[in-house]
LUMRONU-814244 format. One line per field, with one value per atom (N, C-alpha, C): residue number from 0; residue in one letter; atom name; y, x, z. Coordinates in Angstrom, 2 decimals. Layout:
N
seq NUM|...
type A|...
atom CA|...
north Y|...
east X|...
up Z|...
This chain:
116
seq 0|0|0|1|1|1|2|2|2|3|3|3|4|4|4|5|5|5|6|6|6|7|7|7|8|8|8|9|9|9|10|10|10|11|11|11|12|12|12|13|13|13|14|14|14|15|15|15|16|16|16|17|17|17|18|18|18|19|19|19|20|20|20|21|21|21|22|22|22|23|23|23|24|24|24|25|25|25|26|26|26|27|27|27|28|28|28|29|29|29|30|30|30|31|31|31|32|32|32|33|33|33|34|34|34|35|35|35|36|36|36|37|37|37|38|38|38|39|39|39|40|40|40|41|41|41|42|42|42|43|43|43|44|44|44|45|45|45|46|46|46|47|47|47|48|48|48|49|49|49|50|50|50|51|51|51|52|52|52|53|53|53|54|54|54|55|55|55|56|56|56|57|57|57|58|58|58|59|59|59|60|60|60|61|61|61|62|62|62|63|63|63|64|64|64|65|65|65|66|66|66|67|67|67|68|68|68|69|69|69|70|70|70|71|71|71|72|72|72|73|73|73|74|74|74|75|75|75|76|76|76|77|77|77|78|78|78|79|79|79|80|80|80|81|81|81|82|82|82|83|83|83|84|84|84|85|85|85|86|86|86|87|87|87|88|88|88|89|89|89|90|90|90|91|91|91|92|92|92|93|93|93|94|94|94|95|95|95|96|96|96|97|97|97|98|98|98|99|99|99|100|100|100|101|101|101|102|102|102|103|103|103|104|104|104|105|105|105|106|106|106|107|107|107|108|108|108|109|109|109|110|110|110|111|111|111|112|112|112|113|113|113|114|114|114|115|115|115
type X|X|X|X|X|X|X|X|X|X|X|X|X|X|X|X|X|X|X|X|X|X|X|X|X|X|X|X|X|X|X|X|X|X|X|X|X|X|X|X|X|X|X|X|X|X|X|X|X|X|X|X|X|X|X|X|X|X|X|X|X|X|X|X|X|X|X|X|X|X|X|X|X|X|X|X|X|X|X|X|X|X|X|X|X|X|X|X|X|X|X|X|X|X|X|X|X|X|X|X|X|X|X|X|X|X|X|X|X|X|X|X|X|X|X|X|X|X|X|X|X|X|X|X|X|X|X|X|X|X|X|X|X|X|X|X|X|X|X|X|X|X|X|X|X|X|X|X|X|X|X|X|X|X|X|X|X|X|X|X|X|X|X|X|X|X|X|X|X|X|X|X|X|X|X|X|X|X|X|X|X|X|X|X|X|X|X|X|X|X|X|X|X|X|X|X|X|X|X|X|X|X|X|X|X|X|X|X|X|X|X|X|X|X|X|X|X|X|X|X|X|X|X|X|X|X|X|X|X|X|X|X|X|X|X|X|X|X|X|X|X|X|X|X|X|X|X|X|X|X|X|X|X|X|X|X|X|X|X|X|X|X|X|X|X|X|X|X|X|X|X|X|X|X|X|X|X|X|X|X|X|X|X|X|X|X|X|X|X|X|X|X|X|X|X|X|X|X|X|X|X|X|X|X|X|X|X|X|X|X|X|X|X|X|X|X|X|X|X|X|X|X|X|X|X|X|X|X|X|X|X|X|X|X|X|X|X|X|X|X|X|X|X|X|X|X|X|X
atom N|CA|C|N|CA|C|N|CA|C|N|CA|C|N|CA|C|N|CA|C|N|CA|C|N|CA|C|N|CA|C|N|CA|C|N|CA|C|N|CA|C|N|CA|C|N|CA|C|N|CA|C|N|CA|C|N|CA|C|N|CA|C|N|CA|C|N|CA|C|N|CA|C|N|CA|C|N|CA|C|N|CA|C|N|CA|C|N|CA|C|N|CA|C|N|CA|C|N|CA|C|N|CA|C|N|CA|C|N|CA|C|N|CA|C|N|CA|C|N|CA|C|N|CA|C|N|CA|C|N|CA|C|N|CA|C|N|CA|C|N|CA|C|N|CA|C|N|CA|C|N|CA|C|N|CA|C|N|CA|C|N|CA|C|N|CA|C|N|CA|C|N|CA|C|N|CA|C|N|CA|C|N|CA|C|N|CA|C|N|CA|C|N|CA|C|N|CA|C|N|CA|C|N|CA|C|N|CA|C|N|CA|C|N|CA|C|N|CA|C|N|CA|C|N|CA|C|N|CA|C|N|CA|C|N|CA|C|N|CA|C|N|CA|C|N|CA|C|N|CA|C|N|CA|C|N|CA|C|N|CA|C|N|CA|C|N|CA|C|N|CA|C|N|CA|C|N|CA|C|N|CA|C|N|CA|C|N|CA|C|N|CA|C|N|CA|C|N|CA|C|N|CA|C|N|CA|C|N|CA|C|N|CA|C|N|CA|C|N|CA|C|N|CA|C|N|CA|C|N|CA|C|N|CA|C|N|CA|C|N|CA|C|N|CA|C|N|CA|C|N|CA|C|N|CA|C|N|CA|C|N|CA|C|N|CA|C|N|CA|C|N|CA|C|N|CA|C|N|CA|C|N|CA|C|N|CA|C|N|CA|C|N|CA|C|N|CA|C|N|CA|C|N|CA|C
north 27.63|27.20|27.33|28.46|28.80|27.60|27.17|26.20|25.06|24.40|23.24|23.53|24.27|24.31|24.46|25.14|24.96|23.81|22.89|21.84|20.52|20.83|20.04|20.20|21.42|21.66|20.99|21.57|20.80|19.66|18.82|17.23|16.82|17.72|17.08|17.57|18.29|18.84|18.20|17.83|16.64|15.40|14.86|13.25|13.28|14.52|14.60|14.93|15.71|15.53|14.34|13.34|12.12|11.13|11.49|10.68|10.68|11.94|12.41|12.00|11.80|11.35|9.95|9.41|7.82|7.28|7.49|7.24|6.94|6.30|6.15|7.06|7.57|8.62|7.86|6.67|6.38|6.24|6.36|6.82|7.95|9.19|10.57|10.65|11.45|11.61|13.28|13.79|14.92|15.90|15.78|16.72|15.81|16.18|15.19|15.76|14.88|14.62|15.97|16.72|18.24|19.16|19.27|19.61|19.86|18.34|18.37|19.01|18.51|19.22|20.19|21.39|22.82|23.03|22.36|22.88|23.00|21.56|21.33|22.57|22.95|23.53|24.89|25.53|27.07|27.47|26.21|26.22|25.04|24.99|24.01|23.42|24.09|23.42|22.99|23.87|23.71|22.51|22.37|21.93|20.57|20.20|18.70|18.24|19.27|18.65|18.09|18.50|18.84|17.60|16.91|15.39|14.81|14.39|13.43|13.15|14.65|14.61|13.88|14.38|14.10|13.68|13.74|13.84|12.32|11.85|9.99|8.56|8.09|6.91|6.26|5.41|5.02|3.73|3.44|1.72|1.02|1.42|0.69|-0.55|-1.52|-2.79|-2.56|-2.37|-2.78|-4.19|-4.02|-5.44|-5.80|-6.38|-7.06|-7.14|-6.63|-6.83|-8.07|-8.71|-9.80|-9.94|-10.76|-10.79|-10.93|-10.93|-10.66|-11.99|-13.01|-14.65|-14.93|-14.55|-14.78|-14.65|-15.84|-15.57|-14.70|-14.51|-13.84|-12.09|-11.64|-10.62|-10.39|-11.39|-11.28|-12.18|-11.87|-13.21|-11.91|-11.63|-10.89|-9.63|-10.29|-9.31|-10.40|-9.97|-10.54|-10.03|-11.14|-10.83|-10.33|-9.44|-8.87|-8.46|-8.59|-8.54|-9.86|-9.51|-10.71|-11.45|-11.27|-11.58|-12.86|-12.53|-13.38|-14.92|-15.68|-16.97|-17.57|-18.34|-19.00|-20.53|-20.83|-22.33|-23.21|-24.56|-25.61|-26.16|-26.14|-26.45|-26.39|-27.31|-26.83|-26.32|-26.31|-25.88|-26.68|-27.61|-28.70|-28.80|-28.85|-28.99|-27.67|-26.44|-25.32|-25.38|-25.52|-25.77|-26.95|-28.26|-29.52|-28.29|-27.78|-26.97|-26.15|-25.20|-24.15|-25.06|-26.48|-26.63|-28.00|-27.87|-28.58|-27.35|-26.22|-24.99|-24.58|-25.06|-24.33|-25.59|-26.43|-27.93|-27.53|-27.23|-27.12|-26.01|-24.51|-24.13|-24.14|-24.82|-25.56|-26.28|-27.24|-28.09|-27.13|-26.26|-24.99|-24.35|-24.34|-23.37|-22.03|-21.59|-20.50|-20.01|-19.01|-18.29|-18.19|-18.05|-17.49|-17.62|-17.23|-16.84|-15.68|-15.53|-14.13|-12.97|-11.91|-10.48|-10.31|-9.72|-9.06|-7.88
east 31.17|30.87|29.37|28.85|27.23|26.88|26.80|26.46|26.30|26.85|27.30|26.76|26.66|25.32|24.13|23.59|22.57|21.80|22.74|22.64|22.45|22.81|22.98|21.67|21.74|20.23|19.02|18.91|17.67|17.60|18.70|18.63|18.05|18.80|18.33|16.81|16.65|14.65|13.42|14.49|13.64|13.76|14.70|14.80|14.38|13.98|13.03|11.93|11.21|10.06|9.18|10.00|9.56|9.68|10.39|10.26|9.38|8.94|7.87|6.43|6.61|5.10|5.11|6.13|5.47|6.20|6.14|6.13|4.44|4.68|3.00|2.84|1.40|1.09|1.67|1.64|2.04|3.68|4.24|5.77|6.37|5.44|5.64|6.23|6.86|6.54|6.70|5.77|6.06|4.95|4.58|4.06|3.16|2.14|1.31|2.31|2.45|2.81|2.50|1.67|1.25|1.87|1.96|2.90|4.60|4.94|6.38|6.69|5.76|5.93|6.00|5.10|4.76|6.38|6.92|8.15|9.22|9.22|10.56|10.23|8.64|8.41|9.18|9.14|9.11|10.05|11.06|11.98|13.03|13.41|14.10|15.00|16.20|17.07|17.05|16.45|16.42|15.16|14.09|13.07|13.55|14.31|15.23|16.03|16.69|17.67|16.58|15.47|14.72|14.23|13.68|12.69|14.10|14.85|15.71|15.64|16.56|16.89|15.73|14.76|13.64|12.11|11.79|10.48|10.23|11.50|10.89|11.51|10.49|10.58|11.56|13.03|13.88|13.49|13.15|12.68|11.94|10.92|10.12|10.38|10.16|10.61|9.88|10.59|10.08|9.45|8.33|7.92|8.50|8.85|9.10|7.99|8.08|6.85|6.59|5.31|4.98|3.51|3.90|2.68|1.63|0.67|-0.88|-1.31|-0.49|-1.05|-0.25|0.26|1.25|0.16|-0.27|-1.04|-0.91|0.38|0.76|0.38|-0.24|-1.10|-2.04|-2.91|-4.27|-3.96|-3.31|-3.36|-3.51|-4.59|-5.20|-6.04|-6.76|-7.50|-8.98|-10.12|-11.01|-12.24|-12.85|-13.29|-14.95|-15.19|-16.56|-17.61|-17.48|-18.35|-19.05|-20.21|-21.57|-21.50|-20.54|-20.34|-19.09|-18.39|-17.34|-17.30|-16.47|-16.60|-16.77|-17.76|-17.95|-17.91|-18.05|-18.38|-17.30|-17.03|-15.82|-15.60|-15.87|-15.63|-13.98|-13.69|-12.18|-12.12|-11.30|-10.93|-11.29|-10.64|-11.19|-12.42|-13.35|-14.97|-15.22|-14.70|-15.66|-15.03|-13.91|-13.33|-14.51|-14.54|-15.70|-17.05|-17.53|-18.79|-18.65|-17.51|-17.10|-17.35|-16.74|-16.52|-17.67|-18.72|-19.90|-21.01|-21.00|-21.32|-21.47|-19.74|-19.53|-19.83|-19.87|-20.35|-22.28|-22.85|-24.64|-24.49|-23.84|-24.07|-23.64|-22.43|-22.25|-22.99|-23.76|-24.62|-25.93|-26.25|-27.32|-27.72|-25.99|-26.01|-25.72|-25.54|-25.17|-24.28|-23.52|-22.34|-22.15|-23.44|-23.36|-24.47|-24.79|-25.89|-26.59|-28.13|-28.18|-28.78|-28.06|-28.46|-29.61|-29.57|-31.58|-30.71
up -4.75|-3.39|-3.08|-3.99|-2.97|-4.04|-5.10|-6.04|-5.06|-4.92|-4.01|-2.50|-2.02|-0.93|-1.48|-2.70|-2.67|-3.53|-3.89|-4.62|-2.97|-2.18|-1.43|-0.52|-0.20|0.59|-0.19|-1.99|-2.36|-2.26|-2.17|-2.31|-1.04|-0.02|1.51|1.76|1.04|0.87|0.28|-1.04|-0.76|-0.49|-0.15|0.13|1.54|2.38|3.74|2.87|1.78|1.74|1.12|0.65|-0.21|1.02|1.92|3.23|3.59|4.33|5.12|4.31|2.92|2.24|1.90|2.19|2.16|3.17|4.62|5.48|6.36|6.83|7.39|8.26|8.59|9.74|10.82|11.28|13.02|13.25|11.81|11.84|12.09|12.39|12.47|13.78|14.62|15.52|16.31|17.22|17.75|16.91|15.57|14.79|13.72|12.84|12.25|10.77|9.83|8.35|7.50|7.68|6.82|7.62|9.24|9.58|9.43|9.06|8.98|7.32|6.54|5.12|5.00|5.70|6.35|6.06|7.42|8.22|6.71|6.14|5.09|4.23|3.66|2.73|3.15|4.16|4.62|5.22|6.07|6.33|5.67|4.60|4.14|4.90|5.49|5.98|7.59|8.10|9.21|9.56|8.69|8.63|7.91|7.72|6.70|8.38|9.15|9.78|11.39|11.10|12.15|12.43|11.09|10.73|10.94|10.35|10.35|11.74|12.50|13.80|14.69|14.52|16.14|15.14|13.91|13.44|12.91|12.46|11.99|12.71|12.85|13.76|13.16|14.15|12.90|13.86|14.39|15.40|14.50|13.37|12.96|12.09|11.86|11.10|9.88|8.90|7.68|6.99|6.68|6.49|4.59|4.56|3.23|2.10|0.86|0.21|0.00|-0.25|-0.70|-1.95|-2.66|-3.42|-3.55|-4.07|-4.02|-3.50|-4.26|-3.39|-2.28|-1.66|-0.87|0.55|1.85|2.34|3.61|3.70|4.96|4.84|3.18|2.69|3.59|3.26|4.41|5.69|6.45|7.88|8.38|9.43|10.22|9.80|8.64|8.00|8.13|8.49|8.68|7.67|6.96|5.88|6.22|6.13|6.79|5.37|4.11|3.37|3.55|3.03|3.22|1.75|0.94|-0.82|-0.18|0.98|0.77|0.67|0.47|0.15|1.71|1.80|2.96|3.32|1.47|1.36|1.52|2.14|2.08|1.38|-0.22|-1.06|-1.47|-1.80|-2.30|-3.96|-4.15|-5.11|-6.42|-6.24|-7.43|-8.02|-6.71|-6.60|-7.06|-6.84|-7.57|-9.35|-9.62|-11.02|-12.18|-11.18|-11.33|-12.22|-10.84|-11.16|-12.22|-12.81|-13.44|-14.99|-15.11|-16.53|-16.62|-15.96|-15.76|-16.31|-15.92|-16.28|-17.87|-18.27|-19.91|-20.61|-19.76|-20.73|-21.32|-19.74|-20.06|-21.45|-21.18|-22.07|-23.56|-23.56|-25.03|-25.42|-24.69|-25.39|-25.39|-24.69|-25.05|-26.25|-26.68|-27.93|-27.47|-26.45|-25.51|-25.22|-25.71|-25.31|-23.75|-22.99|-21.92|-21.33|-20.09|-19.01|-20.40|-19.98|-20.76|-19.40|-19.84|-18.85|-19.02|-18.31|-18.31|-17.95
């Protein structure tokens, strides 16, 4: 019997402390994230029934992962480096330029640009 409680407590210790660490900070609530770990760490059980109960936001919408090209990635991310692409070129036209590029330096004799 004590087997089986204490098999049960660690599970609920940590599946609140793997919560509590990849949960986002503005999902916390009542106490900040090193806090609630504090609590699970020192008080296991009471500190497991505590987050569930009152410590994690259960309202929040999970957003769906999406892939690296997928543009809804960056839609409201505003590109503030001075490197970023600015030009209206499409796509084609910079590809055009790219193998206009390996053409000069094949006929160069040139592997490449050379570094300095």
């Amino acid at each position: 019997m004590y087997v089986i409680v204490s098999v049960v407590t660690l599970a609920v210790v940590v599946i609140a402390l793997v919560d509590i660490i990849t949960r986002p900070e503005g999902d916390t609530k009542h106490l900040p994230k090193i806090v609630w770990v504090l609590l699970v760490v020192f008080l296991p059980l009471i500190g497991s029934i505590l987050w569930f109960a009152i410590g994690r936001e259960y309202n929040t919408r999970r957003h769906d992962p999406v892939s690296f090209g997928d543009p809804r990635r960056w839609a409201g991310r505003q590109r503030t480096s001075p490197r970023a692409n600015t030009s209206s070129r499409s796509t084609e036209q910079q590809l055009a330029d790219l193998d206009a590029e390996i053409e000069y330096y094949k006929q160069r004799g040139s592997s490449g640009p050379k570094e300095s």
